[in-house]
N, C-alpha and C positions, 0 to 999 in steps of 0.2 A: 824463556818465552820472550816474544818482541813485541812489543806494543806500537803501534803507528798512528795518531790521530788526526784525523781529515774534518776539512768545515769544508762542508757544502758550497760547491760554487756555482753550480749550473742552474740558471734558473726554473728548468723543468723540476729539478731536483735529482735523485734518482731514481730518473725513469729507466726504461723497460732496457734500452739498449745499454747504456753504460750497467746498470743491473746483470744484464747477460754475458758482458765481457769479464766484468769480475768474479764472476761465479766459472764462467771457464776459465778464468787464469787458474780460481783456486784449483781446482779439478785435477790440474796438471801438479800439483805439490800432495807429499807423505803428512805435512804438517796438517793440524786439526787449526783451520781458521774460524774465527768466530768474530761478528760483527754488531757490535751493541750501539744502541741509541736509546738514552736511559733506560727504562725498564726491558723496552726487547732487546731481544738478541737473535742474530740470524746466524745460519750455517754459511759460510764464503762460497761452500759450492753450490750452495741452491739458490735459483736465480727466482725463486717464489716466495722464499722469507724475506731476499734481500727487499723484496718489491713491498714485500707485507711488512716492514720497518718505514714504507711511508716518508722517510726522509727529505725535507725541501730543501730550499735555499738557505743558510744559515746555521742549520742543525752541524752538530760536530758528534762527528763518529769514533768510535773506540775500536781498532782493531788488533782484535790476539792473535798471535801467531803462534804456535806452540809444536815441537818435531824436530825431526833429527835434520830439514833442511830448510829450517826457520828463516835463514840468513839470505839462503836466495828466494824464497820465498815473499819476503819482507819487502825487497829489492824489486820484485816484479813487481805487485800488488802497489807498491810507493809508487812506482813508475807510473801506472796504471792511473792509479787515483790524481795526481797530480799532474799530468800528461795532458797538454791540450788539445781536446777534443777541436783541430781544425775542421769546421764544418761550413761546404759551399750553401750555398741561397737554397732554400727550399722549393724542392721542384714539387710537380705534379703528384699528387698523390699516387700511388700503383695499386691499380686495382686486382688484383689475384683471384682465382675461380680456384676452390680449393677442393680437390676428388678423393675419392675415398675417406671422407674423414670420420673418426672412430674418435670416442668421448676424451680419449687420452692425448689425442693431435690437438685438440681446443683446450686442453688443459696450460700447454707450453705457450701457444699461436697466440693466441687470445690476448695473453700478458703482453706478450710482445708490441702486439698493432696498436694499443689503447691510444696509445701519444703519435700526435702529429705535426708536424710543422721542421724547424730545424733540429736536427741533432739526435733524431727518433727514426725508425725506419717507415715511418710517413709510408704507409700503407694499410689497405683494406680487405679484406680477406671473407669471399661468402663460403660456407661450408654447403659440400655437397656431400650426401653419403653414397651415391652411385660412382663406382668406379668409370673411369675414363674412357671411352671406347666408341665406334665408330656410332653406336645411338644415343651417347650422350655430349660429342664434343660439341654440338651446336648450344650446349648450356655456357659455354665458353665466350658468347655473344657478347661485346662489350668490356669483357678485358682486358687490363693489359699484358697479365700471366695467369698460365694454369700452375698451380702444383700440384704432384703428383707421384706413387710411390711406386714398390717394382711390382705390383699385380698390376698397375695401369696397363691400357693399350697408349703405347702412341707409335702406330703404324703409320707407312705413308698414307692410307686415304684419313687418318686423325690426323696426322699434320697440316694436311690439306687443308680439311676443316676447321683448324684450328686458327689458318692462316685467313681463312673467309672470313674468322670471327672477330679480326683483330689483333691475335694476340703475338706477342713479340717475345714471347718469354716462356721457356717450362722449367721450371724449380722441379728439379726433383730432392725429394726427403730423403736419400739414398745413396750411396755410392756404385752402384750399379747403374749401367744405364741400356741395360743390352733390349730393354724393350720401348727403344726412342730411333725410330729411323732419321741415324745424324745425317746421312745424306739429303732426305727429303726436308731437315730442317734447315739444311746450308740450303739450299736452292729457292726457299721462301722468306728464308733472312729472319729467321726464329733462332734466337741465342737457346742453348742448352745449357744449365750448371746445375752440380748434382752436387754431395757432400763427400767430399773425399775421407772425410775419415772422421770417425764419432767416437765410438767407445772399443778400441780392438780388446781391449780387456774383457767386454762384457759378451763377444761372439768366442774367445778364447776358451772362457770360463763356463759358456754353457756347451761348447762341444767336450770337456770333460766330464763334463754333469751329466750327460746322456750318452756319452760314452762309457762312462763307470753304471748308468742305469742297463745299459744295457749288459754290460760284463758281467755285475753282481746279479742282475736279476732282478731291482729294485722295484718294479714295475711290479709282477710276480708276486712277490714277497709279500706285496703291500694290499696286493688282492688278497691272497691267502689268508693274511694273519685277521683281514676284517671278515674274513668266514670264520674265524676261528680254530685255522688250518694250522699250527703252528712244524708245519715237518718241513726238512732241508733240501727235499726230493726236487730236482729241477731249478735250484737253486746256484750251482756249484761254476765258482767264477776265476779269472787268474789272478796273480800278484802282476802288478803291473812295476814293483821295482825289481832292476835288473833285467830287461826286456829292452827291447829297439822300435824308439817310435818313427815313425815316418813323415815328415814334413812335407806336404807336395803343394808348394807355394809360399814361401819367406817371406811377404812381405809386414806390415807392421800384424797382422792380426796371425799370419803364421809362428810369427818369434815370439810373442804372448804365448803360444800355445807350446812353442819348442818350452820357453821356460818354465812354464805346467807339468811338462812331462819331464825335464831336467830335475825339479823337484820332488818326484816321484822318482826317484833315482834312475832316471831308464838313459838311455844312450838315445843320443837325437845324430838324427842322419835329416838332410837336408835334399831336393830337387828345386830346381828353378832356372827358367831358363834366364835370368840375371843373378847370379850368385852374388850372396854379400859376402864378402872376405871378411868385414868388419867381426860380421857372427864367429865368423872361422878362427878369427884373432882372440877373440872372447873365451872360446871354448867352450857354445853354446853349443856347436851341432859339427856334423861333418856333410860334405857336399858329395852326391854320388851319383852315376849315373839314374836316370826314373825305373834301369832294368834291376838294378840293383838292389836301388830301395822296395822294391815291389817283391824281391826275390828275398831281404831279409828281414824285414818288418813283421814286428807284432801289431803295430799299433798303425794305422794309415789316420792319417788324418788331412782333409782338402779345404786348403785355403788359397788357391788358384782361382782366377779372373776365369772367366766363359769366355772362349774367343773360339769365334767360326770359322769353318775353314781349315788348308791345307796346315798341317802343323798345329793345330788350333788346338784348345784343352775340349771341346767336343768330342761327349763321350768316352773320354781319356781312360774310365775305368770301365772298359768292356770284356767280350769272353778269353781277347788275348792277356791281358794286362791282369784279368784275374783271374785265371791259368797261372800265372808266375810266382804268385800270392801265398801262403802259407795255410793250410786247411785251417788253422785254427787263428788266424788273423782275425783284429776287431778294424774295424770303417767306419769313420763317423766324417760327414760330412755338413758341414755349416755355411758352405760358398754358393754354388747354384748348382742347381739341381740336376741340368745338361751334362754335366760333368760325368754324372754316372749312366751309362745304360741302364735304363730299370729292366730291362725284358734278360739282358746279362746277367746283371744281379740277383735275380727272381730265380734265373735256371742255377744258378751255382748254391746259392741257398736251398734249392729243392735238393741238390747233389750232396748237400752238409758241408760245403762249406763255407766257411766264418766260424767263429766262437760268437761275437755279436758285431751287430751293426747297428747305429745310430745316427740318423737322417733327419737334420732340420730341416732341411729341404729336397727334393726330388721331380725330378722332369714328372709333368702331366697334375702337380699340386694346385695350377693356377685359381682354378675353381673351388676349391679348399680356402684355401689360405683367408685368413680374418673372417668365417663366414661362419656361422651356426648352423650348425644340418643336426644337431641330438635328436629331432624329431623327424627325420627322413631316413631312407635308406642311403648307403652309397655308394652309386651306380659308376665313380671314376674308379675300372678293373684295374690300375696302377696299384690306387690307395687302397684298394680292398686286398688284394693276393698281399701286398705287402704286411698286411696286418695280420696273414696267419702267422705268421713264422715268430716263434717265440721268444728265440734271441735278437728280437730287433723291434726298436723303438723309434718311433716317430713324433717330431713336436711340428707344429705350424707356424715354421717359417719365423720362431722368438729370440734366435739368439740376439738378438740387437735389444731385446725388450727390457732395457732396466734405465731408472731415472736417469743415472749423468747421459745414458745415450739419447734419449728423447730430449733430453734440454740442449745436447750439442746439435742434434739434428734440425731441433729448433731454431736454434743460434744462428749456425752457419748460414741454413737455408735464409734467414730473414738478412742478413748481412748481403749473400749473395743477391737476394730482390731490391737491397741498398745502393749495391756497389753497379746494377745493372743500372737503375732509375736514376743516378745519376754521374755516371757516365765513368765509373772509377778501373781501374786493373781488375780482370777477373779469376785471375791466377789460374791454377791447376784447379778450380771449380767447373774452369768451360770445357764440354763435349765437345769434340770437334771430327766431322767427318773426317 
């Protein structure tokens, strides 16, 4: 174990921002960090205890480091803690108009804004709970950013509106951005930055989870046994070791998931139209044509960018592509939802076949997604025909939904409304037409 102990230097203390940077350093290490200041003790990944240790200027902190990679761990986290926070003159506050927001976005946001002045992200943040869209952007009045997540609208006549209203900036909570017209924002001089990347672990981990619900039947099963139905009938799922999964998109949250299905002993085959050799060198996966992987695959799995257009992954698994496919192939897709033809899908499924399919998301969900309808009917014919079919399961748009991704999301985004407000590099955060 490594112990590091640090005395408070800052006179905010540890506020919100240096709080959120060492809970994402932790995030990124195996080792179990813990951070004591007498009697509390906080978890290194969580940027909410760190907060709730209250620590000021002078207080001396005890930290443990304990795992198999202590030593660089130790190294960051020192680096971190001791590293001079160079911070320019305190500008303008930024004031942000915040859309869609659900009790769990104010749980992160919240901590974050409290502190103001230098060395904080010196900003103010109103919650709205109406999503973004062409009769809400005039609430935008008086801002300097909106943020906003991927059920927002930000069409051209929103950007417009948005651009009447002031505002210079849209944060998006997301790494998608495919519902932000970047053209109409370059022509009004509205910066875009969105989060390139949060937790590819926690989108990896639940397209298995819902892809194994839907192979065993879990869903089923779970009905059944609370009738007190205990029979096997309708039940009857594959081994998934020794099988060919299929990879269609490499990038960080597809290699997560190659190494999910690696460990489940299966054979990873690889598509992408930038191949990593690095994986190849590994001997993670193999790279193969998209005719190929679609022609030997048990397992498809879509973690491919939505891109419009000639070549584009628009629609990419339609009545051709699933014509090639294996009757008894499992689909689980966690990327977006354009990817699939639903009306393809629907007719192959009626035809028998898949063994199962697993959809966090799906073209025509917009109006779904974060919303309660248990007491309505549901009149989008997408999400109803989808829900007869028994081998397939549907979640609302959550693979992202687990704590370290909501505090990276948090993170990033407030750093990004940082780095905008006072005039810093925006790296591979900014959209750009």
């Amino acid at each position: 174990m490594k112990e590091i102990s640090y005395v408070v230097n800052n006179t905010l203390g540890i506020h919100a921002r240096p709080a959120a940077l060492l809970a994402q350093c932790c995030v990124n290490f195996k080792s179990q960090v813990r951070i004591h200041l007498g009697d509390k003790v906080a978890d290194g990944d969580n940027v909410l205890q760190i907060l709730a240790l209250g620590a000021k200027k002078g207080d001396t902190l005890r930290v443990d480091i304990d795992g198999d990679d202590e030593e660089v761990a130790a190294k960051a986290i020192e680096e971190l803690l001791h590293g001079a926070f160079e911070e320019k003159k305190p500008v303008d506050v930024l004031k942000i108009a915040f859309f869609g927001t659900k009790d769990y976005d104010r749980t992160f946001f919240s901590e974050l804004v409290k502190d103001k002045g230098q060395g904080t992200y010196n900003s103010d943040i109103k919650y709205f709970d109406s999503q973004l869209g062409p009769e809400t952007a005039g609430l935008a009045q008086g801002y300097d950013a909106v943020c906003i997540f991927v059920n927002d609208n930000a069409s051209r006549p929103v950007v417009e509106k948005l651009h009447e209203c002031g505002v210079k900036l849209i944060l998006l909570r997301c790494a998608g951005f495919n519902n932000v017209d970047l053209q109409a924002a370059k022509e009004y001089g509205i910066t875009v930055l969105r989060v390139p990347a949060y937790s590819p672990y926690a989108v990896a981990e639940h397209a298995m989870a819902i892809l194994q619900e839907a192979n065993r039947r879990l869903h089923k099963a779970y009905t059944k046994v609370k009738d007190n139905n205990f029979a096997l009938s309708g039940l009857l799922g594959l081994d998934l070791h020794n099988k060919v999964a299929g990879i269609m998109g490499t990038g960080k949250i597809g290699q997560c998931m190659a190494r999910i299905c690696k460990g489940y002993g299966m054979t990873v085959l690889g598509w992408d139209a930038y191949p990593n050799q690095a994986l190849v060198d590994e001997g993670l996966l193999t790279y193969v044509s998209k005719e190929e992987l679609l022609k030997r695959a048990d397992l498809i799995s879509l973690h491919c960018p939505l891109i419009m257009g000639d070549n584009g992954t628009y629609h990419l698994i339609n009545d051709e592509t699933i014509a090639l496919m294996k009757d008894t192939v499992m689909l689980v897709n966690t990327s977006r939802g354009p990817i699939i033809d639903p009306e393809a899908l629907i007719r192959a499924l009626k035809q028998g076949k898949f063994h199962a399919v697993a959809l966090d998301v799906y073209e025509g969900e917009d109006n779904n997604v974060y919303t309660d309808k248990s007491d309505v009917a549901i009149t989008n014919d997408i999400t109803a025909r989808l829900q007869m079919f028994p081998q397939l399961v549907l979640t609302s748009h959550q693979a992202f939904f687990t704590r370290e991704a909501l505090q990276a999301i948090a993170v990033v985004t407030m750093e990004n409304a940082r780095n905008f407000n006072e005039g810093n590099e925006l790296g591979n955060a900014e959209c750009k037409a």
